[in-house]
Structure formats: structure tokens, C-alpha cells
N, C-alpha and C positions, 0 to 999 in steps of 0.2 A: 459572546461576552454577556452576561447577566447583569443586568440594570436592576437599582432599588427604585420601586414603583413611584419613586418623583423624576427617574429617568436619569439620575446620574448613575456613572458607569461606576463598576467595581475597582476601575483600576486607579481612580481620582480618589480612592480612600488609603490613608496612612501617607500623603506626600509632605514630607517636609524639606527636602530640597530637589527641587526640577531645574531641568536642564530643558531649555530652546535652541532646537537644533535649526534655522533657515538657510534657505535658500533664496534663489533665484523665483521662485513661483510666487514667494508672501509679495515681493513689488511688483508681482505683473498689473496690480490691480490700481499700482498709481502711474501706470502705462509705460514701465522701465518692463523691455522686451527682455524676457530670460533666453536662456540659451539652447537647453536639449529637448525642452518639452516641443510639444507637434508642431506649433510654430516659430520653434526657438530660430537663433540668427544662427546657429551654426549647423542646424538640421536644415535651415534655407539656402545657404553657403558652406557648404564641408569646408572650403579651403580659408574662409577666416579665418579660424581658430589656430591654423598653422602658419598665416601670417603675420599673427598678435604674438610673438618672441621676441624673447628680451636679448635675444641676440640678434636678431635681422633688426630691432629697433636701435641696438647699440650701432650697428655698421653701412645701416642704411640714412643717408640725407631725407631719400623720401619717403618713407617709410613712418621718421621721426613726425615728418609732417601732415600725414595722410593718418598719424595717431594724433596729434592734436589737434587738427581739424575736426575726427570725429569725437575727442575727448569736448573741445569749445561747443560742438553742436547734440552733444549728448541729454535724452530727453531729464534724465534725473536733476538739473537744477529746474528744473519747473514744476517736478514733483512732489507731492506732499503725502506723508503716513496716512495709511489706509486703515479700516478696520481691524487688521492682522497685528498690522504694529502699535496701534494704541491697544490692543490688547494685553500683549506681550509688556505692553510698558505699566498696565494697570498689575500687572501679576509682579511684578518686578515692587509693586509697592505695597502687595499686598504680605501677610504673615509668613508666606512659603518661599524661602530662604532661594530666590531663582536666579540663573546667570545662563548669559544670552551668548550660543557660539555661532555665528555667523557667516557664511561663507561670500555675504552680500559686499561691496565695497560701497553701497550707496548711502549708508551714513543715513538712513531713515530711520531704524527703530531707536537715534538720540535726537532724532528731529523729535520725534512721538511720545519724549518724554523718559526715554532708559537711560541713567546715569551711564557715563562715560565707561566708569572701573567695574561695569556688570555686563558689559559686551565685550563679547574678544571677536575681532575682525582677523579670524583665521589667514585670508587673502589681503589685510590693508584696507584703506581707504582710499574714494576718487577725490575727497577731500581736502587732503592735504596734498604737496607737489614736492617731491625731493631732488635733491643734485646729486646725481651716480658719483660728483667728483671731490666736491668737499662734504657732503654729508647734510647742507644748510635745509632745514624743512620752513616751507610757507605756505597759508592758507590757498589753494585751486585759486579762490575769486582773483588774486592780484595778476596772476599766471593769465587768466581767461579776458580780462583787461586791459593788458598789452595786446591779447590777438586780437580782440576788439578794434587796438587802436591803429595795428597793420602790422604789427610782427607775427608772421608766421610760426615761428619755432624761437621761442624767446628762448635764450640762454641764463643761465644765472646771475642774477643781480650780484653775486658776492663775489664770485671766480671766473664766470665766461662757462661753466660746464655744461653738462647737458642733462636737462629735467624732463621729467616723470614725475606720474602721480605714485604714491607711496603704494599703491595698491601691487599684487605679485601677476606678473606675467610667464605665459609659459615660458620656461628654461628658468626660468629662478626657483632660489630653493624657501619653503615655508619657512616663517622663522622659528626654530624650534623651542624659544620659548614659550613664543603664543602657542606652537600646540602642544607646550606639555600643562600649560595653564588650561585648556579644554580638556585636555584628558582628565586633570585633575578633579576636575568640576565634573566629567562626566561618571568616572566609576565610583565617585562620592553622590550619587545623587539617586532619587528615590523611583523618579519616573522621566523620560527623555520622551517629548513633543519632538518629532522632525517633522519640520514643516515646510512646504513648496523645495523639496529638494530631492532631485534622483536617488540621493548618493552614493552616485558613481563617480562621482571626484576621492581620489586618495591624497593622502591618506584621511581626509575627513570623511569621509564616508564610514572609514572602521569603526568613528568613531558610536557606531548606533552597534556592534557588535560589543566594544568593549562597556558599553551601558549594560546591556541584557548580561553579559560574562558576569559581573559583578553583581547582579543581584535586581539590576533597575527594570522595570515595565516600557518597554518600549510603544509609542502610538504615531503612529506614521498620516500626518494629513498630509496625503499629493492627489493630485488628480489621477499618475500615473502609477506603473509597478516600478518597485525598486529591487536592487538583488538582495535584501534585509527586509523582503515582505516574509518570509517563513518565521521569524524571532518575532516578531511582532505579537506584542499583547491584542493589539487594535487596530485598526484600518480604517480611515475614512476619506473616501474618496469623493470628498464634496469642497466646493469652494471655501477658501481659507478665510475670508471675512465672514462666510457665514458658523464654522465651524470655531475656529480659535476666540473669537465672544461667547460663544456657549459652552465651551472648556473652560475658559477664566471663571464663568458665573457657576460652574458647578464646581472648580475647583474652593472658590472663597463658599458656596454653602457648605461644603462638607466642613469648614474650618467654622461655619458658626453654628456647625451642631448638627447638622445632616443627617442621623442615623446612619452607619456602615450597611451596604443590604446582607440579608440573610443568606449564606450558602446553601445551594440547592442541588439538586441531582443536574441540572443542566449546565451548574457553573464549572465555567474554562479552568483548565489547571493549570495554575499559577505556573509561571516561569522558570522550566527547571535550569538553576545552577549551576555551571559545571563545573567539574570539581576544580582544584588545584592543577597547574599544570606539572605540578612537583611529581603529584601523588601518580599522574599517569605516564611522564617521562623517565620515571624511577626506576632501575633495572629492575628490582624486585618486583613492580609493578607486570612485568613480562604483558605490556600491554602488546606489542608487535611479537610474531611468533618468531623465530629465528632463524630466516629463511637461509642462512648461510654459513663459514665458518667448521661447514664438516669436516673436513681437514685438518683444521685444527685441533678441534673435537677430537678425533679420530688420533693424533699424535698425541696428545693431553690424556685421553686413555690408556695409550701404550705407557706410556712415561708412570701414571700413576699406577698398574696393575705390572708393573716390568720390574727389575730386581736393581734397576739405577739409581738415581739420584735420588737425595732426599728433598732437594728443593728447585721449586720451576719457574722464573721469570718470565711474564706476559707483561710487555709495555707499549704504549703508546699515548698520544696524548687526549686530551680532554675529549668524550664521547665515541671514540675508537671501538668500544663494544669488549671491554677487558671486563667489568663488574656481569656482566650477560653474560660474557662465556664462562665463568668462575660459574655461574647461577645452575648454569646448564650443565656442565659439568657435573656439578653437584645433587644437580639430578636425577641423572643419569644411574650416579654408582651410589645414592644414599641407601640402596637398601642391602648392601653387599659393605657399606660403609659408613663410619661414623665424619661426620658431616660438620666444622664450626667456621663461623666465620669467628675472626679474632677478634676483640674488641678494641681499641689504643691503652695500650699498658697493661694488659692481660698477661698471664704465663704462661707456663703450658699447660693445657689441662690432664689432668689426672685421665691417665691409660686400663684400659680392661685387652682383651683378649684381640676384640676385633682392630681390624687395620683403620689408622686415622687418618682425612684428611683435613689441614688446616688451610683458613685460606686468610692469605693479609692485605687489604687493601690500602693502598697509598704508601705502598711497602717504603718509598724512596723518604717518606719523612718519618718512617717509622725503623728506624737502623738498628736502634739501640733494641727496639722489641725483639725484632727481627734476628739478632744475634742473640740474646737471652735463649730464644724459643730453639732455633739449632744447635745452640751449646747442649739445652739442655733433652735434647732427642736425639743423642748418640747412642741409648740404650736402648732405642726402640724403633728396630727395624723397620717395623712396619708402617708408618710415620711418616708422611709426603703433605710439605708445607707450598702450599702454590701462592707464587708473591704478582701482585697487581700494581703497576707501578704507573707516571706517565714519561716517568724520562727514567732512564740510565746514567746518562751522567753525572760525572762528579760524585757519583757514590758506590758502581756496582763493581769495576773493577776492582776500586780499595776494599770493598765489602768481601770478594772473591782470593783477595792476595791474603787476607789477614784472618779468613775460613782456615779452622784445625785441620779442616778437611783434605786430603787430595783426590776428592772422589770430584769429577765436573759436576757440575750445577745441573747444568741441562746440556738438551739433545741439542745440535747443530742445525737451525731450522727458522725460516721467520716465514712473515705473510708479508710482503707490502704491496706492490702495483703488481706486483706477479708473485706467480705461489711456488713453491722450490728455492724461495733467494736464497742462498745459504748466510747464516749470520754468523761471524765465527765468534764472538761470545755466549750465545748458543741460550738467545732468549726469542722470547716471540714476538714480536713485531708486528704492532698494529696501527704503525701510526699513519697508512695510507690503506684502508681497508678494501681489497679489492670483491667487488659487488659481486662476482659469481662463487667467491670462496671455496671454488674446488667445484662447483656444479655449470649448470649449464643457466642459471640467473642470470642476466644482464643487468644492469643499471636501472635501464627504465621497469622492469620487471620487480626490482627490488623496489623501487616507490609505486609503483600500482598495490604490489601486497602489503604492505605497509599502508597504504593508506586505505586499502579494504581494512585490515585491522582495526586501524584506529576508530573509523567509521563504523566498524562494528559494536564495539567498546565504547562507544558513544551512543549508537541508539539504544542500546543495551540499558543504559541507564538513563533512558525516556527523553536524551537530549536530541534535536531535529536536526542535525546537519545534512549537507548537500550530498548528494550520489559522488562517489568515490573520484568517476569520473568526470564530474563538474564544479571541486572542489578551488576554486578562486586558489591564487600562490602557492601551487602547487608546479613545476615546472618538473618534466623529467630529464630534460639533457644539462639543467642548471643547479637542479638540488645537492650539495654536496655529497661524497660519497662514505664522508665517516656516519656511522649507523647514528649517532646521537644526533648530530648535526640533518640529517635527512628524518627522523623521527620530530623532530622539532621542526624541522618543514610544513612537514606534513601536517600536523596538530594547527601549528598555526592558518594552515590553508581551511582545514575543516572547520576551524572557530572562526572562518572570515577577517582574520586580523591580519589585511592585505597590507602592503603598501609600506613595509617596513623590516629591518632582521629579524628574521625568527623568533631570535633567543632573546631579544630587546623587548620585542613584543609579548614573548610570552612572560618577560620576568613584570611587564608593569599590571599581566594579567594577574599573574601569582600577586603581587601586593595589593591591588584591587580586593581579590578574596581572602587576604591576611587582614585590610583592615574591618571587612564585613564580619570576619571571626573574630575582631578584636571587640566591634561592638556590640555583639553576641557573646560574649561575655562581661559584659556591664562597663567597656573598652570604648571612649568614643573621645579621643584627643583627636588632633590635627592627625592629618597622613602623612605629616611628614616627622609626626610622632613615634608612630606606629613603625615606619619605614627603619626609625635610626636605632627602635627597641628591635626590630627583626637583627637588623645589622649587628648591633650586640651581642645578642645572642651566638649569631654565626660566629664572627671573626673571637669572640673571648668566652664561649664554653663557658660552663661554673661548676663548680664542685658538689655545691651544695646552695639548698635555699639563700641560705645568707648570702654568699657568695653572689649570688643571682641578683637577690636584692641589691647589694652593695652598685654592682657595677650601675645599674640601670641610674644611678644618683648624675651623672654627668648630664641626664635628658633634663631640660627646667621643668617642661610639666607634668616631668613624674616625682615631682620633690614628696608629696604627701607620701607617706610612708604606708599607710592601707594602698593607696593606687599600684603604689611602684611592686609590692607585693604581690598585689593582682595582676600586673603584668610580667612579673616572674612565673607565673604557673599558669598565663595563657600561652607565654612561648615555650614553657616547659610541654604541653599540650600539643602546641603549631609543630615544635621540632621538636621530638621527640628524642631522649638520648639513647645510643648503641649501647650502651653500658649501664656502669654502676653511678655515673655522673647525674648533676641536674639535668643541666643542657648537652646538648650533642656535643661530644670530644672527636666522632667524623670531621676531616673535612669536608667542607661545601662543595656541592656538586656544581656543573658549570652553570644553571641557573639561577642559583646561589649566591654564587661569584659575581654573576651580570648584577645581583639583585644588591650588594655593598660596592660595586665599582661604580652603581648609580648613586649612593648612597652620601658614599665618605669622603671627606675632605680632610686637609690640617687641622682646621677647626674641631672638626668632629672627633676626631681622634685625639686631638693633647686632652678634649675634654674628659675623652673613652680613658684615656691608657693612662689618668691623676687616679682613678679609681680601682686600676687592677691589679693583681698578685705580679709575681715576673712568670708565674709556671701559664698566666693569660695573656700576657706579654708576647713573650715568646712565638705563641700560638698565633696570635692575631699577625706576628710579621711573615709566621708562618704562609698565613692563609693569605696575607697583601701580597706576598713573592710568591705566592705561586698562580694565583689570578693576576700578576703584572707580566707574568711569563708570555699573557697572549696579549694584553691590553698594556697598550704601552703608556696610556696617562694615569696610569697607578705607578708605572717605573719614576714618575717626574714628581710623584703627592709622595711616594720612601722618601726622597731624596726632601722633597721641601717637611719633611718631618720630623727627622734627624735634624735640619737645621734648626727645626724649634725644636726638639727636645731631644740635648745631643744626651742626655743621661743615659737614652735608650740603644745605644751604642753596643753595650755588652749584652744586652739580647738580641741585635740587631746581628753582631757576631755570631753569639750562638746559633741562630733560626737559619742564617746563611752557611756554618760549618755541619747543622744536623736537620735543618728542615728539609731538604732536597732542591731546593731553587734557590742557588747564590745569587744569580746573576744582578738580579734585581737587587736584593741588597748590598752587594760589592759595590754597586756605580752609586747609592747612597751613601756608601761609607769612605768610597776613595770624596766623593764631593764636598764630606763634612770631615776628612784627613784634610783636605786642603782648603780649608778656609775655617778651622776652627781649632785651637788645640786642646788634647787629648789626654786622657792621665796616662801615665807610662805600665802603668797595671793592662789598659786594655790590648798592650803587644802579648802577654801573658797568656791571654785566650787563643791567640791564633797559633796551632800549633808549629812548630819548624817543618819546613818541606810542602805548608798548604798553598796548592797556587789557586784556590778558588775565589778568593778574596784578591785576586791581581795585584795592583799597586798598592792597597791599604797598608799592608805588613808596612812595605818598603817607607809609605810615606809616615807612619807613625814616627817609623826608628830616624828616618832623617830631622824631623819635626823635636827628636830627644840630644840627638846629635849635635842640632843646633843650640838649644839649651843648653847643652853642658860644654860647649864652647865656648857659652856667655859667662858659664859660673868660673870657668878656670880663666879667662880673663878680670872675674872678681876675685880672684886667686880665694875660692870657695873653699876649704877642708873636701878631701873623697870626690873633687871635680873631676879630675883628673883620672882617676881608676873607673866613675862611670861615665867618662869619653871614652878610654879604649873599651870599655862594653861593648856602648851600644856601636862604635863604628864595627867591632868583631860582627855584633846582631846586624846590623847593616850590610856587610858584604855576604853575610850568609842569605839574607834577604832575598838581596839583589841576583846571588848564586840561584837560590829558589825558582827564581822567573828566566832563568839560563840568559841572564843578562852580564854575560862576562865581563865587559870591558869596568863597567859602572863596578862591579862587584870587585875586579881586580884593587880599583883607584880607593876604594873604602879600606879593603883590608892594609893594604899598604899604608895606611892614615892610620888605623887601627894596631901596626906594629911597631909605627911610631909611637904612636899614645903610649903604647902599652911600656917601648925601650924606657921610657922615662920616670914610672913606676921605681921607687924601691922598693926591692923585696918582694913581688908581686908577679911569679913565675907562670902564674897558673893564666893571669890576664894574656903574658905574650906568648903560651900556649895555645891560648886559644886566638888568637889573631895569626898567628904562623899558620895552624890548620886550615882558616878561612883563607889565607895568602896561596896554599897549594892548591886549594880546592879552586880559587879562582884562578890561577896560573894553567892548572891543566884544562881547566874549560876555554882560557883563550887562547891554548895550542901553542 
């Protein structure tokens, strides 16, 4: 690393927010014994460390006692801040915006002078003393007073429970606020100190990879090696009081005018970034080669050069490897063939000589295209539309019955745990991807190549990761076996970002590098600014600039009208659109999805959907029901959404009868059928015979029934003719859901209503019909 000849380092230049990583090593110096370094307590004792649980401590008597005996005799009340920590507390007041994550519980760097709200005690503090049973927290000292005065294992003053210092023991879990509040602090920050720390505790150990991921200079003072010595801007392996004082003092000269030093032919190359996790999990991306799937390949060819169908369904769900094998495919015959991917709302495209093929991705929420384009390639043989779906149901058989066609769809054929399964609606099936796909690939085979890939595709672009084979969270008998979900394994094992899911990990990596591209474009609001304008973009698409502009008015600090602009054509930029659209009119891919299911709330949404068209409306329940499909606390935020804004009902209908994922919106609308009422217009949308939407129909029409039971007891004018209506719409309902008995007891109410009518034949017409229909169903 290249020093400017007054000896500060190059990496102390341009910092305006740092991040203090400590550990265990910054107090060794006020004689608080750390734990892994060479003379730590648990490199002296292995079996400490597995005696200190928070479950042998919840169920052992002596255990309790043999922990607060050495909690009372613990050296850290006699301890005082060292050069390390009055350092870190001098920085903390100095102009460089810094926040201190901590893995210490010893409560010294706020002895030494660090505001309270600018340390986060990742593990707690030995400080404070909690009761596991009612919750009551008190200062240690009162706790260490009674044992003073002979109680051994004092109980709680308030309840009789049993106390603990607030700090985490093994078997409990971090609390996930405090470390989403260090993460946040660290992929916002310019340069990351880890100081006297292995970090080889997880998940805060990651946390010096997801600093470097995003943009930061990482500087490692330990005595020792860590597994985040390769990232590393800097290295100093000298004592922390005497290094972390002469880091403060060159950090404030650079701030009062230091000169930056001169680049020279010996200086280090800055920190390469790596890119998006988007851009290399992307199918198109074809970052892994595609080790498998011949098979199917191999029938996908037959099917498209064969004199059969015109159209081929490949489904399965989220990362399954359907957009890859489309990819490949396409590969394969582009030069013998013309080649499109469809766009959302596209037609057909205009035909020459050679044979076409089309390919539709997320064919299942795209129906209406999808029958456009077959209707209108009846005159051209040559013509093979291949649909990419994640589910089938609820859409493909009606799609298949109500086909001009009688020519089958496809070949009889799927893929799932075994290859031959026959599927008799004769689509391909990829929702359990088996690893050898017709080769002699195993499992563990399929993530070694995969992770040479990626590994490769990494160094390639000047970033250092670990040998293939010594790739941290990387497991091969646990990594899942859908190609996405093992690709996203993988990625994250090579980026070091241990200690957590995958796709969880990797989407706070993606936001990390959205907000660095936000403020590289003259973008520098909060992150959790940045976060709700990505989310925008995803779930509500725009048409046009305006459009774009418009929606983003719901963020408060994007009110100015230059900003909000500016941030419409950084995310037209970030996500680029498939089509003729501003924003992408795709749906989000599953990291995507992770990246608004972090995102969104009720809140965020009444604010999002007062500002959008209904054709963005629509789209965005779209894209909430089918990311709730796997994540079930988006199924519970539909439902608390519609309660605040039952307006959104008839899109909330619509997105569930044509976006391809009812389920989720049904149990939102059966929830706000029954505890809200409904205008009698929205039974209208649902068509007769749809059982996708379960109960709603049914409970609408009872919810109309009972109002116009109220009106004909106000002896209302036309009360009466629409009571035998809707009881006629009620037993047909209930018929709908092959609920005979209910559907019988309607229509019969319904033929009453209707005897009583004068003149009014066509009503007890239509109640007699629903009376047989319900008669022959209950035999």
C-alpha cells in the first residue's frame, strides 16, 4: 500500500463514514482475557465454550451458579478503556460520520467516552441483567450485590425468574435487529477498521465481506490471520493501542487538509467491486455452463424440428432452470432459426420464409398474450411458441380446453426426481430438478462445476476469491438441488457471505450495490430510500417517464421534483426494460422478490398504490401473489392491505383470475368478504363456474342476500326481485364449489322468492334451473 510521504496511508483518504469493527483483542489490554487468540480461555479449555449454553444454563441449577459465580468474579468491573477504545471514542467525535459494531459485551468503548446510539453490542451487554421470564431488565451492579451479600443465584426481584446478563450465549439466536442495524452501517460506509477480532464468529464475521462487496476498503488490525485476510485493503499486525491512535491522527489530518498522495506505479489496486448479484445469477448471464438437462434438450429439439405441436410448456417453480433451458435451446437452433423472446404485450411478429421460434416467459400470468399469439399463428406452420411457466395450475388446463385447437400441446414427458416420469398433461416439469439430467452428474458433481464456474467468472474480472475447493457455505450434500437455488449457493459461499440464506444474503448484497449506483449518480438519500424507489420500480413498472416520475411521489424524500426525476432514470438504468416500457414490465426474478418481500409493508404500499394507474395496480398484486406463493408473510401483508384499501378489490380479483397465483389473493379477499361489505358490482368480475377464488363468490352473494332481506322487510320497491336474484346467484355459487347440500337450501329460498314475484317468469326460471342443478348434485 502506498503512503503520501508524511506516512498516512492511501486508504485514510476520501473517508466519510467508517465503520469499527472490535473484538475481543481491543480489551485484552485492560486485562479482559479474549477467547481464540493464542492465549484465549477457550484455546486453554476447548470444553468451556460448550458449557456456556443457554440451554444447559436454562436447565441446570449448577451451571446457573458456576455462571454467576464467574460472572461476580469477572475481571471487566475493574477494568478501565485503553488506548484502543479512547481512540475509537475520539473518532466517533471527530467530522467522519463513524459507528462502532461490536462483538465485546464489556461495555468499555461507552466507558471511553462513545455515545450509547453509535455502538451496537451485536452479542448484548454484561451490563445489564435480564429475567428469561417476565422480560424486567436492571443494572449487573444490583445483581452482583445480593451475591456480595450471600445469595448465590439471585432470582428476580419482580417475578421469582431466572436472570442473565443481557449479553447472547451459545444456542441463542442474534437479535436481528441489531444486526440488520450493522449491516446497514456497514455497506453504507467508506472504510471498515476490524479491530482485535478473528472473525470467525458468524454471522458477524461476514460482516467485513459485505463492507469490501459494496464498495468499502477494508483494514484488519489483529495480531492474528483471519479468513478475510485476502479482501483486505491493509494489514496491520501490530498492537491495537499502538496502531488504532495513529489511524485516528492520520484519519483527522487528512480531514484538515492532508494532501491525497500521488498514484504511482507501485500503488495497490483499489478494491475491485463485485458486480451485482443480479447481473451474474441472470440466466442470460450463462455465468455456470449447463452441466445438465440433455434430455430434455434433446426432446425440446425433437418437439421443435418435428411436424407436432405448435406449442410447448416447461414449468416449474422459482430457479428450476426453465429461462436457461429456453436460453440453450435457443442456442442451439438460432442459426437454422429465427429466435424471439416475447416481450409482456407483444404480438406476433411479422413472418418471412424461415421457421420461428417464440418463447414466453411467465407464460402463466401472461394468458391473454399467450392466446393472442396462438390464435394468430394458425397460418404458419412453421411457428413453435415454447411457454415458461412456474405453475400450471388454475390456468393451463382452461387455457388447453378453450384452445381452437385439437392438435395436443405437447409431448407426454416431464423431468422431476426421476427422468421418464410420464406427465399426462404433457408439459415438462421442472419443479424437482434432478442433478444428473440424463448424464452420469451427481449432485455433489453438479456444485463442484458450478462453483469452478463461478470462481472462474470471478477471477476473470480481477475479483480474489477462495479456491473452488475451500469456498466457506458451500456444502455439497446440503446445497439444494434446483439449479437457481444451488447457483445462489454457490455465489454466496465464494463472496464469504457465510452464516445466513443464500438468496437473503445475496439480495442485501444487490441493495448494497444499488445504493453505491444510486450515489454515483448524484443519488445519496437514506438506504432505506433507495430500497422503497428499487421496490417501486419492481412491483409497479411505468409506462413512460411521467408515469415513473409520478409513482416515486409516495417516497417523502423524493418530493423535489428534479430529485424524483433523477431517480426515475437511475432505476430506468438499474433495471432496465424488456420492451418498449420505461421500467421493466418482466416480472422479478426470485432475487427480486427477496429484495420487495424485505422491503414492503401496508404502509408502504397504501402510500405506493394512492399514486398508480390500475394497469400498475394490478401488476404490483401481481407480483405480491406470486412472491407470497413461497413466502408466507406477504400472504398475511395481501390480506392486511385489502383491509386498508378495500377499493383495491377489483384488481385484487382481476390479478388473481389473470395473474397466475390466486391462492394468495383468494385468502385476502375471502378475509375482506368477511369482515367488510362489498359493492355488489365486484360479484360481476368473478366469472360463473370460477372456483379459484374459493369462498369469495359465495360469500359476496350471501353478504347481498342479506341486504335485500333487510330491504323487503322495509318493504323497499324491486326488493324482492333482487332477493330471488341473488339467492338464484347464491345456489349457483355454492353449486360452483360442489357444495350441494348449502346450494340445494339457497335455491329452494330462491324459488320461493322468486313464486312471489308478479309477472316475473324469467326470475322463477332461473331459480327452478339452480333447484335441478342442485338436486342432481345431492343425488
Amino acid at each position: 500500500m502506498s503512503d503520501h510521504p508524511s506516512g498516512i496511508p492511501s486508504w485514510a483518504y476520501g473517508v466519510s463514514r467508517l465503520v469499527v469493527c472490535s473484538g475481543a483483542g481491543i480489551s485484552t489490554e485492560s486485562g479482559i482475557a479474549d477467547f481464540r487468540g493464542p492465549s484465549g480461555a477457550w484455546i486453554k479449555d476447548p470444553t468451556a465454550q460448550h458449557r456456556n449454553t443457554y440451554q444447559g444454563f436454562m436447565a441446570d441449577p449448577e451451571l446457573r451458579a458456576a455462571y454467576w459465580k464467574s460472572r461476580y468474579e469477572h475481571e471487566v468491573w475493574q477494568a478501565e478503556p485503553n488506548a484502543g477504545h479512547r481512540a475509537v471514542a475520539e473518532l466517533i467525535d471527530s467530522e467522519i460520520d463513524t459507528t462502532v459494531v461490536t462483538q465485546n459485551t464489556d461495555g468499555l468503548h461507552q466507558l471511553a467516552g462513545a455515545p450509547a446510539d453509535r455502538v451496537v453490542e451485536l452479542h448484548g451487554t454484561m451490563r445489564v441483567v435480564l429475567c428469561v421470564a417476565c422480560g424486567r431488565r436492571s443494572p449487573t451492579t444490583e445483581v452482583l450485590a445480593r451475591i456480595a451479600a450471600g445469595e448465590a443465584v439471585p432470582p428476580c426481584a419482580e417475578c421469582g425468574g431466572i436472570l442473565k446478563t443481557a449479553s447472547t450465549m451459545f444456542g441463542q439466536t442474534m437479535d436481528p435487529a441489531v444486526f440488520t442495524r450493522a449491516e446497514r452501517a456497514v455497506v453504507q460506509c467508506d472504510l471498515m477498521l476490524a479491530v482485535g477480532t478473528t472473525l470467525t464468529v458468524e454471522p458477524a464475521g461476514s460482516l467485513a465481506a459485505s463492507a469490501v462487496h459494496a464498495g468499502a476498503r477494508l483494514v484488519i488490525v489483529n495480531l492474528g490471520e483471519t479468513p478475510y485476510d485476502s479482501i483486505a485493503t491493509d494489514i496491520l499486525r501490530e498492537p491495537i493501542g499502538e496502531a488504532l491512535p495513529r489511524i485516528v491522527r492520520q484519519l483527522k489530518a487528512v480531514h484538515a487538509g492532508t494532501p491525497p498522495p500521488a498514484a504511482g506505479p507501485s500503488e495497490a489496486a483499489a478494491p475491485v467491486r463485485v458486480p451485482r448479484p443480479s447481473l451474474l445469477l441472470r440466466a442470460e448471464a450463462r455465468t455456470a455452463r449447463l452441466h445438465a438437462r440433455s434430455e430434455e434438450l434433446r426432446r425440446l429439439t425433437a418437439w421443435l424440428t418435428g411436424e407436432g405441436t405448435r406449442a410447448h410448456l416447461v414449468w416449474g417453480p422459482a430457479g428450476s432452470g426453465k429461462s436457461r433451458l429456453a436460453l440453450e435451446l435457443a442456442d442451439r437452433v438460432r442459426g437454422d432459426w429465427d429466435v424471439e423472446f416475447l416481450a409482456p404485450g407483444a404480438g406476433l411478429p411479422s413472418g418471412g420464409d424461415r421457421p420461428s421460434l417464440l418463447v414466453v416467459d411467465d407464460a402463466e400470468t401472461r394468458r391473454e398474450q399467450v392466446a393472442r399469439i396462438l390464435g394468430a399463428a394458425g397460418e404458419r406452420p412453421a411457428l413453435r411458441v415454447l411457454l415458461c411457466a412456474r405453475t400450471r395450475d388454475g390456468w393451463w388446463e382452461e387455457f388447453r380446453s378453450e384452445s381452437n385447437t385439437d392438435e395436443e400441446l405437447t409431448s407426454p414427458y416431464a423431468t422431476e426426481t426421476t427422468l421418464d416420469h410420464a406427465d399426462t398433461d404433457g408439459g415438462t416439469t421442472l419443479d424437482h430438478a434432478d442433478a444428473d439430467g440424463g448424464t452420469t452428474l451427481d449432485h455433489a458433481d453438479a456444485v463442484r462445476e458450478t462453483t469452478r464456474d463461478y470462481a472462474d467468472t470471478l477471477t476473470a474480472m480481477g475479483f480474489s476469491c477462495p479456491a473452488p475447493d475451500q469456498a466457506p457455505g458451500i456444502g455439497l450434500t446440503d446445497a439444494t438441488r434446483l439449479p437457481g437455488g444451488l447457483q445462489a449457493a454457490v455465489l454466496a459461499g465464494l463472496l464469504s457471505l457465510t452464516g445466513d440464506d443464500a438468496t437473503a444474503a445475496l439480495g442485501r448484497l444487490e441493495l448494497a450495490h444499488l445504493r453505491w449506483d444510486a450515489a454515483e449518480h448524484g443519488l445519496a438519500p437514506a438506504a432505506d430510500v433507495v430500497e422503497g424507489a428499487v421496490a417501486t420500480a419492481v412491483l409497479c413498472g411505468a409506462a413512460d417517464e411521467e408515469a415513473a416520475r409520478d409513482v416515486l411521489g409516495h417516497l417523502p424524500a423524493l418530493q423535489d421534483d428534479d430529485l424524483r426525476l433523477l431517480a426515475a432514470r437511475w432505476l430506468r438504468e438499474a433495471c432496465p426494460p424488456a420492451a418498449a416500457s420505461y421500467w421493466a414490465e418482466s416480472l422479478p426474478d426470485p432475487l427480486l422478490e427477496e429484495l420487495v418481500a424485505a422491503v414492503v409493508s401496508p404502509k408502504f404500499l397504501m402510500g405506493m398504490l394512492m399514486e398508480t394507474t390500475q394497469d400498475q395496480n394490478r401488476r404490483a398484486l401481481t407480483t405480491l401473489a406470486r412472491a407470497a406463493a413461497t413466502r408466507p408473510a406477504l400472504r398475511v401483508l395481501l390480506t392486511e392491505l385489502l383491509s386498508i384499501l378495500p377499493g383495491l378489490s377489483p384488481n385484487a380479483v382481476d390479478a388473481a383470475l389473470h395473474g397466475g397465483y390466486p391462492a394468495p389473493l383468494a385468502d385476502a379477499l375471502i378475509s375482506l368478504a368477511r369482515n367488510a361489505a362489498l359493492p355488489a358490482e365486484l360479484l360481476e368480475d368473478v366469472p360463473a363456474g370460477t372456483t379459484v377464488l374459493g369462498d369469495f363468490a359465495v360469500l359476496l352473494a350471501e353478504s347481498l342476500v342479506e341486504a335485500y332481506e333487510y330491504r323487503v322487510r322495509q318493504n323497499r320497491p324491486t326488493a324482492q326481485r333482487g332477493l330471488a336474484t341473488m339467492l338464484s346467484e347464491l345456489a349457483e355459487r355454492l353449486a360452483d364449489l360442489g357444495r350441494a347440500e348449502e346450494a340445494l337450501a339457497a335455491a329452494r329460498r330462491a324459488v320461493e322468492a322468486a313464486e312471489k314475484l308478479p309477472e316475473q317468469p324469467e326470475h322463477l326460471t332461473r331459480a327452478e334451473t339452480a333447484l335441478r342443478r342442485a338436486a342432481d348434485m345431492a343425488g
